[in-house]
C-alpha positions in Angstrom: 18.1 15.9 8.0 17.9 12.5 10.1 15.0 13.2 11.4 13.2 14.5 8.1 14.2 11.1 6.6 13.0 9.4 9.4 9.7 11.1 8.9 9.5 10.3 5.5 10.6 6.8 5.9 9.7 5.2 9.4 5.7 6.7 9.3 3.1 5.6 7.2 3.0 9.0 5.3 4.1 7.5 1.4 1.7 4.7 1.9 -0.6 7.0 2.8 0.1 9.2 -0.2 -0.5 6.8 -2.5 -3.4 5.1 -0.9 -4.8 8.5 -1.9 -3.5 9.3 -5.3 -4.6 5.5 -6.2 -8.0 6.5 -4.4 -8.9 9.0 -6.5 -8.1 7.6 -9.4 -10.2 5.0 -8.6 -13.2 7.3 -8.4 -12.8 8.4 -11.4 -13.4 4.8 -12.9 -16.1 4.4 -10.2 -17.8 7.6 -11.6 -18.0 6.9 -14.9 -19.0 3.1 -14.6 -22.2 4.5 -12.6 -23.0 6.7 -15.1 -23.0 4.2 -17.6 -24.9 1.8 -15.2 -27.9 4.6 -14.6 -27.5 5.4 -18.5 -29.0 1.7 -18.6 -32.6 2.3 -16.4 -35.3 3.3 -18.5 -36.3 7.1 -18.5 -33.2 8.1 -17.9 -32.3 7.7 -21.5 -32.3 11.5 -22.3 -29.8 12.4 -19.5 -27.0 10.5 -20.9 -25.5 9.3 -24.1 -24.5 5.4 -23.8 -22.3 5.9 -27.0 -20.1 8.5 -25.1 -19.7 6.7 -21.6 -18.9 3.6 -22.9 -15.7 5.6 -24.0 -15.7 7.7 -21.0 -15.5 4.5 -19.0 -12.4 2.9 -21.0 -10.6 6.0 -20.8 -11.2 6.1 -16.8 -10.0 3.0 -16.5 -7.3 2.9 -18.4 -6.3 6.5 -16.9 -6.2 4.1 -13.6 -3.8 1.8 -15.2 -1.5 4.5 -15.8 -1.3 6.2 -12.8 -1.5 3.2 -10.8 2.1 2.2 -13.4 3.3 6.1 -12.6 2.6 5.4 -8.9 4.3 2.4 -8.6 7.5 2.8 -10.5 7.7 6.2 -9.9 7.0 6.1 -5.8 7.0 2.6 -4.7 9.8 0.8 -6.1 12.2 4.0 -5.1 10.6 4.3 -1.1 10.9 0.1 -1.2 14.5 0.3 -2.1 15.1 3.6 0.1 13.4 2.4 3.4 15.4 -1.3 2.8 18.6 0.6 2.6 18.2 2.9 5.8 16.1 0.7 7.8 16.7 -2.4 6.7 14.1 -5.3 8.6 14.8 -7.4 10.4 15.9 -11.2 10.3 14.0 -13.6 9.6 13.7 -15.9 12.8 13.1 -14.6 16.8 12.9 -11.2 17.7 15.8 -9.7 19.0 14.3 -9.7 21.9 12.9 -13.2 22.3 16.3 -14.7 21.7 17.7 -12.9 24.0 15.1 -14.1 27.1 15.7 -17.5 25.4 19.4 -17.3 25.6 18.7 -15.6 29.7 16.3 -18.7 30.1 18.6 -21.0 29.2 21.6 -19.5 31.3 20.0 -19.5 34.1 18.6 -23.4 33.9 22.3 -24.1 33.4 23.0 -22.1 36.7 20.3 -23.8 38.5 21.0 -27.2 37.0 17.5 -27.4 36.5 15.8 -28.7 32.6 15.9 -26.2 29.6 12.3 -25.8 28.1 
């Protein structure tokens, strides 16, 4: 199970997930606004009706809204909490690993008696 949750949590494959699902959704609004745009060239007039994409359009984008809301309530505010509570980051300040060839540094300018940069 450790390693499942470290699957789920450690890669990239939620933020991926929702890059996708948000992605999508986004094509829908990107769909509909071209329609409306090539509604707008001359001769094309018979292909489309303006009165109905106009609608189509608010609808696709406020479709977005919604799912991007689901998404993020739903998906991103749980994984946030989830991944903070099993992996939580790290403190703000020098890597673990620069304080500790600091603190190395320093020990062995003591030894040495030489200057600590």
């Amino acid at each position: 199970m450790t390693g499942f949750k470290n699957f789920l949590l450690r890669g990239s494959l939620v933020e991926t997930a929702v890059a996708l699902i948000m992605a999508l959704a986004f094509a829908a609004v990107v769909t509909t606004f071209t329609a409306w745009l090539t509604s707008l060239i001359p001769g094309l007039d018979a292909a489309f009706d303006r009165s109905t994409l106009s609608g189509a359009f608010l609808n696709a984008l406020l479709s977005f809204v919604a799912v991007g809301a689901v998404v993020y309530f739903a998906i991103v505010l749980p994984y946030t909490k989830a991944k903070e509570r099993w992996f939580p980051s790290e403190e703000p300040g020098a890597p673990a690993d620069v304080a500790l060839l600091t603190e190395i540094r320093d020990l062995l300018a003591q030894r040495t008696g030489g200057p600590t940069v």
